[in-house]
N, C-alpha and C positions, 0 to 999 in steps of 0.2 A: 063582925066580918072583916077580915083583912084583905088587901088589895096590893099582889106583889105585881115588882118587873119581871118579866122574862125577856130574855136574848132571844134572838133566831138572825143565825149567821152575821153576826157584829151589829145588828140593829138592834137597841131599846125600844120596845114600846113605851109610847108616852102617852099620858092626857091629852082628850081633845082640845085643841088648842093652844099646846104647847108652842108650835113653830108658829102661831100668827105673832101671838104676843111676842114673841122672846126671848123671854125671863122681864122684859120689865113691865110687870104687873100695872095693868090699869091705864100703861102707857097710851093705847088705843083708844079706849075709852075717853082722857083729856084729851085729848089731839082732836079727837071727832067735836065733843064737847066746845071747844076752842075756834074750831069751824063753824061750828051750826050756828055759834053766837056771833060770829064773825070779829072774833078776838085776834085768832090767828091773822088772819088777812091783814088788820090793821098792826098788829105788831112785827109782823113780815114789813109792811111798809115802812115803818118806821124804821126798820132798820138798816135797808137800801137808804132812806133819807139822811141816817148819822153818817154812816161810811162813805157816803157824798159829799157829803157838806162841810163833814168835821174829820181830821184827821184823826185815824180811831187807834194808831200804833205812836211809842214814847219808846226812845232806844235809850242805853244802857251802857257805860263802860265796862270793861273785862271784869268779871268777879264783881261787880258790884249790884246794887239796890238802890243806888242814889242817885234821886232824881238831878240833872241836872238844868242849866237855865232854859236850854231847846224844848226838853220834856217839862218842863213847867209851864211855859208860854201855848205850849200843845195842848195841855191838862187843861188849865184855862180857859181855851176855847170849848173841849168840851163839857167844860162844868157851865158855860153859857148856854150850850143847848140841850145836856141833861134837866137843868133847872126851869127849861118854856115844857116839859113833860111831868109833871109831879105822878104821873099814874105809871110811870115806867121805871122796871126797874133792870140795870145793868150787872151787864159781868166782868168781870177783867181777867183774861189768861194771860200768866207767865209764859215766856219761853228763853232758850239760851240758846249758845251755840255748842257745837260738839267735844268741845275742848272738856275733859272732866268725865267724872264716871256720872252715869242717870239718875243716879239714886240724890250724890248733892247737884246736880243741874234740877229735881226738878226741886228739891230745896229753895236754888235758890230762885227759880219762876216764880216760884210761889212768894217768898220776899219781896218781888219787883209789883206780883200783882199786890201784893197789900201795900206797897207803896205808892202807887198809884189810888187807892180806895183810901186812904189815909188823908192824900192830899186831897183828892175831891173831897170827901166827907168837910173838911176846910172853908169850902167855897159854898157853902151851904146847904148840901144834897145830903140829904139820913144817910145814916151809916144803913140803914135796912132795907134800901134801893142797891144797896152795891155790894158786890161780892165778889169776893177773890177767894176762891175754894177749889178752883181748876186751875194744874199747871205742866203745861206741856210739856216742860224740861227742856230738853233736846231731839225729841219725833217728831217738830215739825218745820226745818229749818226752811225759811224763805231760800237760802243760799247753801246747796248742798256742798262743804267740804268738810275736812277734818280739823282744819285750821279756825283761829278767829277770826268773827265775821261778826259786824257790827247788826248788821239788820236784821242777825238772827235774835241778838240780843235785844227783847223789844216787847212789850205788853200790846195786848189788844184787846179795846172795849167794845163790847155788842150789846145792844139790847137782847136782855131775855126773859123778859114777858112782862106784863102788869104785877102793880102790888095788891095783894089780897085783900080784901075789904074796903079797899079805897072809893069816896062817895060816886067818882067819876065814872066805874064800872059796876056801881052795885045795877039793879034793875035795869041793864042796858044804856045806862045814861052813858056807858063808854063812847055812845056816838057823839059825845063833845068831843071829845078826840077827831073823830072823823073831822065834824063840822069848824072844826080849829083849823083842821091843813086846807078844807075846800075853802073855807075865807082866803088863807095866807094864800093858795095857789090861785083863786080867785084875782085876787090883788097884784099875783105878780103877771096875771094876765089883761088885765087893766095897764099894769106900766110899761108891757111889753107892748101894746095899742097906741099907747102914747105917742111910746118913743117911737116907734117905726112912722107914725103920722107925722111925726117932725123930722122926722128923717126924709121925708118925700117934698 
């Protein structure tokens, strides 16, 4: 038995389910999964808690890849607070500025993020935590002109998602994660008690 498309007045009919998914397969599926287990939610936290805490963008001279001493001293902080998550694993986006055609801007994103994964991998974080495999190019300029612009030029690292297999998430034990940040924030509510009781 075969099963064709037909048109009626510029519409295809498609499989049910076509327009929930997308086209990306299964994507609903993990995301629900991700939820139930309360994966998502913790690794959503965590990553309002990098972009907080640690500066999550290294900028970039014209045309280059090279990290320089700013963007090192940056890296370094967050290879400090990559390395307190062993279950997390990151991403790093390229991006440039408009200067150049898309095709070598996002060439050379993609350069800046593997220079960035290079140098952390360095500081003692697996190369299999970090990935630079997305690169913006020039579509998402912090500072819209046509001209150079430093800020465009600039990598950005986010948490995105847990490592596979990793003992901390097998059968749910993910919740050391959780029970990690209720200490640490536990603790900074204790020194916040402190101080305000010396303050008075």
């Amino acid at each position: 038995m075969t099963i064709g498309l037909s048109a009626c007045g510029g519409d295809f009919y498609r499989e049910a389910g076509a327009t929930v998914d997308e086209g990306g397969f299964g994507n609903p599926t993990m995301t629900n999964s991700l939820i139930s287990t309360g994966q998502l939610a913790v690794a959503e936290g965590l990553a309002r808690r990098f972009e907080n805490e640690v500066p999550p963008s290294v900028n970039f001279a014209f045309n280059s890849a090279k990290l320089d001493a700013a963007s090192r001293q940056i890296l370094l902080r967050q290879a400090n607070w990559i390395r307190q998550f062993p279950e997390v694993r990151f991403r790093v986006y390229g991006h440039t500025d408009l200067v150049g055609s898309n095709s070598y801007n996002k060439s050379l994103g993609l350069r800046r993020a593997n220079a960035v994964v290079r140098f952390l991998s360095t500081q003692g974080i697996s190369r299999s935590r970090l990935e630079a495999v997305v690169s913006f190019g020039e579509t998402q300029p912090l500072v819209v002109t046509e001209g150079r612009e430093r800020r465009n030029r600039r990598t950005v690292t986010e948490v995105s998602g847990f490592v596979d297999g990793h003992p901390a998430l097998l059968d749910g034990k993910y919740a050391a994660i959780i029970y990690r940040e209720h200490l640490e924030s536990a603790g900074r509510s204790v020194f916040d008690e402190v101080s305000a009781g010396v303050t008075q």
